[in-house]
C-alpha positions in Angstrom: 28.1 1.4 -16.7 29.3 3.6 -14.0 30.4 2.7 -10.4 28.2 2.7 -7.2 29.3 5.0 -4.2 30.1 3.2 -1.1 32.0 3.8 1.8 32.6 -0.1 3.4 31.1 -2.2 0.6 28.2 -4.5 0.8 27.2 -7.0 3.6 29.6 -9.9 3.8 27.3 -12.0 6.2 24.1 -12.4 8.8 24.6 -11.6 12.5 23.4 -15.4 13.7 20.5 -16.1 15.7 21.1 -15.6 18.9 18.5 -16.2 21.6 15.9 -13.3 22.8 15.7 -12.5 18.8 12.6 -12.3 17.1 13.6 -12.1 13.0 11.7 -11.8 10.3 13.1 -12.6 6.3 11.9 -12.1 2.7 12.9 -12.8 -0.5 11.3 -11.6 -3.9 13.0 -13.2 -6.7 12.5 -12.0 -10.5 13.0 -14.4 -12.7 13.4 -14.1 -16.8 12.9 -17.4 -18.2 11.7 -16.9 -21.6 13.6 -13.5 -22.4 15.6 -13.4 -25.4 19.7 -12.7 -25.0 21.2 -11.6 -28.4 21.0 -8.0 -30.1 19.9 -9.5 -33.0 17.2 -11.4 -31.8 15.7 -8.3 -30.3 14.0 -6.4 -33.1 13.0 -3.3 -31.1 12.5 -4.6 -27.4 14.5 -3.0 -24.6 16.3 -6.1 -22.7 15.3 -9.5 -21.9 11.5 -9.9 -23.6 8.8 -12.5 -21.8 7.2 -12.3 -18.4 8.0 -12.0 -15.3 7.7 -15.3 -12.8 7.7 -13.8 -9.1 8.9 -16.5 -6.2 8.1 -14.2 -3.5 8.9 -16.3 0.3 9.3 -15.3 3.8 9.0 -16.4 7.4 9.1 -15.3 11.5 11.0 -17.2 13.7 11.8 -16.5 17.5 15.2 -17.7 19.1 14.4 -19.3 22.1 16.8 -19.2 25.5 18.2 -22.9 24.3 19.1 -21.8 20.8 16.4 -23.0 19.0 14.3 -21.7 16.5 10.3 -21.3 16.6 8.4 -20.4 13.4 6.0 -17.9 14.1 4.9 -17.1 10.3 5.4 -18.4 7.0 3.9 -17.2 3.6 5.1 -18.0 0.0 3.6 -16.1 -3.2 3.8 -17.3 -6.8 3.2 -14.6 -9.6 3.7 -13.9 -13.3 3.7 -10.8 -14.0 3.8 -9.1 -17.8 6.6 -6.8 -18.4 7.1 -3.8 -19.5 3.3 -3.3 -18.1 3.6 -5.1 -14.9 0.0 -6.1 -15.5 -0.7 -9.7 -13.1 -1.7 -12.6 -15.0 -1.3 -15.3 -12.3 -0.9 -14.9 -8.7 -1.2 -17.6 -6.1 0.1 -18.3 -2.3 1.2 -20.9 0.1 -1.0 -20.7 2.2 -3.7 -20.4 -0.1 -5.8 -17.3 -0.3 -8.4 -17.2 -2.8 -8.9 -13.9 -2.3 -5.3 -13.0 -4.0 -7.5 -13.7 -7.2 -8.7 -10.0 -7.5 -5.2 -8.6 -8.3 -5.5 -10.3 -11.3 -5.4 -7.8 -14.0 -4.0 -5.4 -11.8 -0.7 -3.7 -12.6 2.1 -4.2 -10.0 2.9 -0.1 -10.1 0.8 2.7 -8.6 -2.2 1.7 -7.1 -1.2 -2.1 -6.1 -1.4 -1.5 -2.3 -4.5 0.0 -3.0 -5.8 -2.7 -5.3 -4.4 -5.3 -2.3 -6.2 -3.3 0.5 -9.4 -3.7 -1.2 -9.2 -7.3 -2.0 -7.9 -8.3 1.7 -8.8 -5.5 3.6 -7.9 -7.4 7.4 -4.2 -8.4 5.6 -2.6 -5.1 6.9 -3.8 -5.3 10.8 -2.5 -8.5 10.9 1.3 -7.6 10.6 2.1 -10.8 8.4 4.4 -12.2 6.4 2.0 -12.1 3.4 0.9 -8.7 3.8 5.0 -7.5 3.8 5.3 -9.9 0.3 2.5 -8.0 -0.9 3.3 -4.5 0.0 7.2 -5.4 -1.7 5.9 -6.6 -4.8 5.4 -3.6 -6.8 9.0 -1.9 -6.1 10.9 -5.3 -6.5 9.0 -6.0 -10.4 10.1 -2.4 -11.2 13.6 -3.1 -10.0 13.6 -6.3 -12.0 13.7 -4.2 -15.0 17.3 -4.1 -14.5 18.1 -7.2 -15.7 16.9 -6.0 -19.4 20.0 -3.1 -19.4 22.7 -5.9 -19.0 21.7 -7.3 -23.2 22.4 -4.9 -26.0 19.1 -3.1 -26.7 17.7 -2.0 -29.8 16.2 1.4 -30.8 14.8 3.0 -27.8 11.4 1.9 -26.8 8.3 4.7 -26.7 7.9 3.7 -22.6 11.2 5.1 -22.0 10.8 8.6 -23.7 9.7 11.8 -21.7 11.5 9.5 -18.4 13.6 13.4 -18.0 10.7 16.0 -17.8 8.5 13.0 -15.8 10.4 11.8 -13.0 13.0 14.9 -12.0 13.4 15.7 -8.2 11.4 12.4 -7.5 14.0 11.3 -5.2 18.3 11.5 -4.1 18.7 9.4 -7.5 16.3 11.0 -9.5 17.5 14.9 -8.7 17.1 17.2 -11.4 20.8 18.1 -13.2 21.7 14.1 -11.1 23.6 11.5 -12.9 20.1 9.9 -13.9 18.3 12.7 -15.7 22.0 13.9 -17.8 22.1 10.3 -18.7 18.9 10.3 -20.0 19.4 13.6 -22.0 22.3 12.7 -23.5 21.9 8.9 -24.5 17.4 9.0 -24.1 18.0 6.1 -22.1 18.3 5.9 -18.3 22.1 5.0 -17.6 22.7 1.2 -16.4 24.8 1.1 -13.1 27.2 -1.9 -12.5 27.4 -2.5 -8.3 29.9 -4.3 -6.4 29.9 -8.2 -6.3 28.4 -9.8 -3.0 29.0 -13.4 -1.7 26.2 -15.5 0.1 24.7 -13.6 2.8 23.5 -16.6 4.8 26.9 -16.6 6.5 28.1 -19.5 9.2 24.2 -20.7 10.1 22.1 -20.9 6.9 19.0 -21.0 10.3 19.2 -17.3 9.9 17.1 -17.1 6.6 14.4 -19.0 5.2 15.2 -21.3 2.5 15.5 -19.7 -1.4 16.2 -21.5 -4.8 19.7 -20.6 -6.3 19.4 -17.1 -8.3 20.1 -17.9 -12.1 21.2 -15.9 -14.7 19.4 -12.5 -14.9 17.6 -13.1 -11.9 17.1 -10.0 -9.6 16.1 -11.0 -5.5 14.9 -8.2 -2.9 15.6 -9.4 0.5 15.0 -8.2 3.5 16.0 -9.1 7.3 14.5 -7.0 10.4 15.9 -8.5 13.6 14.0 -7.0 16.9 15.5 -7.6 20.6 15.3 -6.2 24.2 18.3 -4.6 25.0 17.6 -3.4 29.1 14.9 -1.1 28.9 15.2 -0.6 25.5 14.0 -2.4 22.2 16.4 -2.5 19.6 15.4 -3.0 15.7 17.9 -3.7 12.7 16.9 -3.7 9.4 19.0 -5.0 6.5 17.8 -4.7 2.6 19.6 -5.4 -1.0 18.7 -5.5 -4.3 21.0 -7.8 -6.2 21.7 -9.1 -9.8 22.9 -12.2 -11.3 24.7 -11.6 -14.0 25.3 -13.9 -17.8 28.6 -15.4 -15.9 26.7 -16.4 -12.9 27.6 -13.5 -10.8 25.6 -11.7 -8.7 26.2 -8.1 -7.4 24.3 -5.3 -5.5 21.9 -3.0 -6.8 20.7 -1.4 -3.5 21.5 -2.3 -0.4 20.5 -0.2 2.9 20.8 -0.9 7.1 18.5 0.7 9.0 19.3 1.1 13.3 16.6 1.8 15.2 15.3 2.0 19.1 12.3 2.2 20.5 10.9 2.9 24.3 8.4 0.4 25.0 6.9 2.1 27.2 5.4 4.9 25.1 6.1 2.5 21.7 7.7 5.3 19.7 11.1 5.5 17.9 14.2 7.0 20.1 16.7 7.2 17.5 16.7 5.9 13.9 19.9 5.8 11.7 20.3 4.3 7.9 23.5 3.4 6.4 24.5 2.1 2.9 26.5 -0.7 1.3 26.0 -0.4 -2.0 23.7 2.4 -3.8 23.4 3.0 -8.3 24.4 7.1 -8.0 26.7 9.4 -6.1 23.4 11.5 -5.4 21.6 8.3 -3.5 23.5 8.6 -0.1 21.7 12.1 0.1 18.8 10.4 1.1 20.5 8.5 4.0 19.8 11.4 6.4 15.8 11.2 6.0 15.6 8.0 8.5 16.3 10.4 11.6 12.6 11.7 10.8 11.0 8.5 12.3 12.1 9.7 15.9 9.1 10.0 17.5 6.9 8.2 15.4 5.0 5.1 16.5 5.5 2.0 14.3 2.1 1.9 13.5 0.6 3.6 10.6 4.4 4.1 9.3 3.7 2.6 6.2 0.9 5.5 5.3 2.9 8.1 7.3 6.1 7.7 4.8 4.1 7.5 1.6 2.7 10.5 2.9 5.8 13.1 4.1 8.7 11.3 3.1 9.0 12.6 -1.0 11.3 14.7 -2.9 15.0 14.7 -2.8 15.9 14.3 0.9 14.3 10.3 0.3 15.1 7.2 -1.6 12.3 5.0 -2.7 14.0 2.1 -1.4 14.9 3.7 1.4 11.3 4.8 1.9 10.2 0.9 1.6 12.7 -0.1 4.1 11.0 2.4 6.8 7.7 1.5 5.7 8.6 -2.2 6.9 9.3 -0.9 10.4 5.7 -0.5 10.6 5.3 -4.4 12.0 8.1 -3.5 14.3 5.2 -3.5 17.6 4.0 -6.6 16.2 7.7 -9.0 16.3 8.6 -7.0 19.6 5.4 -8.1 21.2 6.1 -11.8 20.1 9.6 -11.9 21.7 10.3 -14.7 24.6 8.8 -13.6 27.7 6.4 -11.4 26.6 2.4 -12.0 25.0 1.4 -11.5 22.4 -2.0 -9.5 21.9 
């Protein structure tokens, strides 16, 4: 396993809560509970074998003037999901939304957000939390498959083979000649980084993030946290991601883990400046991608999340990266439910 590049390490805590803050939190945890964990026992599969169960949760809250917190949204989704073919076999959600049942059968990879669109078609205009669980799902099961590189595989499965000639130059990590693709030349199997280990993130007041089960063993969670405030005439917008990993010994480090700083004029609703930064990334080639948030200057949050899968491919992006900007797309949506102002 090879070491992550990182200038300052992973996040070692939450900025609290203060008051004029409107934050929004998610969590997708990927949980193995059936998966065998010896090389012997593996006769053929790659990893951990058995589903995947998704605990998906999230929730809005606005700091009021006296400190305390009001919930503006709260969704919860429950999911098993087969792997390696991220086809859905059960997907529910608190609240319920009988609707959800049309994504059954439907694989959690290309197409999902299309597949979600057609099943709920008023879930995207409505900025919520479920919609933001939904549109995650896909990258954080494929992430997930992480957790099968840390057990001793056997031969290499057929799903792995032409990974170099498909994927190269699909992103920083994926460059053609990059760490990935000579890894998978010379071993036919993509190379399994180790990251850096990371304490709780909840910090001194556990308020700032909704409440999560503990990760176990082989676990993977995708969080998120996008804070939006008034700073004088401007609106400010931070955006914190990670991928993380729990390892056999109960420890859990960083996969991925981005922070996005952004302002916006609220008078004209477009981006002013837009930075990204990293605390923990798999490759040396990743940070590359670090200079493609600057392209959002301009840009309106609205319509971000087509607008990135649209222009923001290649090399100069990250696909986590990419999902991180795509969030900023319900950026208009929290600023317009901070104290003071009204919502529309």
């Amino acid at each position: 396993m090879t070491g992550p590049a990182s200038p300052t390490g992973p996040a070692l805590s939450t900025p609290p809560p203060r008051p004029g803050l409107v934050r929004r939190t998610t969590t997708h945890d990927s949980l193995r509970r059936s998966g065998v964990e010896r090389p012997s026992e593996l006769q053929g599969h790659s990893g951990l074998s058995g589903p995947v169960t998704l605990d998906a949760r999230g929730r809005d809250v606005r700091v009021e003037a006296d400190g305390a917190l009001t919930v503006l949204d709260a969704a919860r989704l429950d999911a098993e999901i087969d792997f390696p073919r991220r086809e859905i076999t059960r997907i529910g959600s608190d609240p319920g939304e009988p609707r959800l049942a049309a994504l059954v059968g439907v694989r959690a990879a290309s197409g999902f957000r299309q597949a979600v669109h057609a099943a709920l078609p008023d879930e995207r205009a409505s900025h919520s939390v479920r919609f933001q669980l939904l549109d995650d799902l896909p990258t954080a099961v494929l992430v997930s498959g992480y957790a099968t590189q840390w057990v001793e595989p056997g031969p290499f499965p057929q799903w792995r083979q032409g990974m170099a000639s498909q994927y190269p130059d699909l992103c920083a990590g994926w460059v053609a000649g990059g760490t990935i693709i000579q890894g998978i030349e010379a071993t036919g199997r993509v190379p399994a980084p180790f990251g850096p280990p990371v304490p709780p993130i909840e910090g001194d007041d556990p308020r700032g993030w909704h409440e999560v089960a503990p990760l176990p063993a082989h676990g993977m969670r995708r969080r998120r946290r996008l804070d939006v405030w008034r700073d004088g005439a401007e609106a400010r917008v931070e955006c914190f991601f990670r991928d993380s990993h729990v390892d056999p010994d109960g420890v859990e480090t960083a996969v991925h883990e981005y922070t996005v700083h952004a302002t916006l004029d609220p008078a004209t609703t477009t981006f002013t400046s837009c930075t990204a930064e990293f605390g923990a990334l798999p490759w040396p080639e990743c940070p590359l991608a670090l200079a493609s948030a600057g392209r959002l200057v301009g840009q309106r949050p609205d319509g971000l999340r087509r607008e990135v899968r649209d222009s923001f491919t290649g090399v100069t992006t990250c696909t986590h990266l990419n999902d991180t900007l795509r969030s900023l797309e319900d950026v208009g949506a929290l600023l317009a439910r901070l104290p003071g102002e009204t919502a529309p």
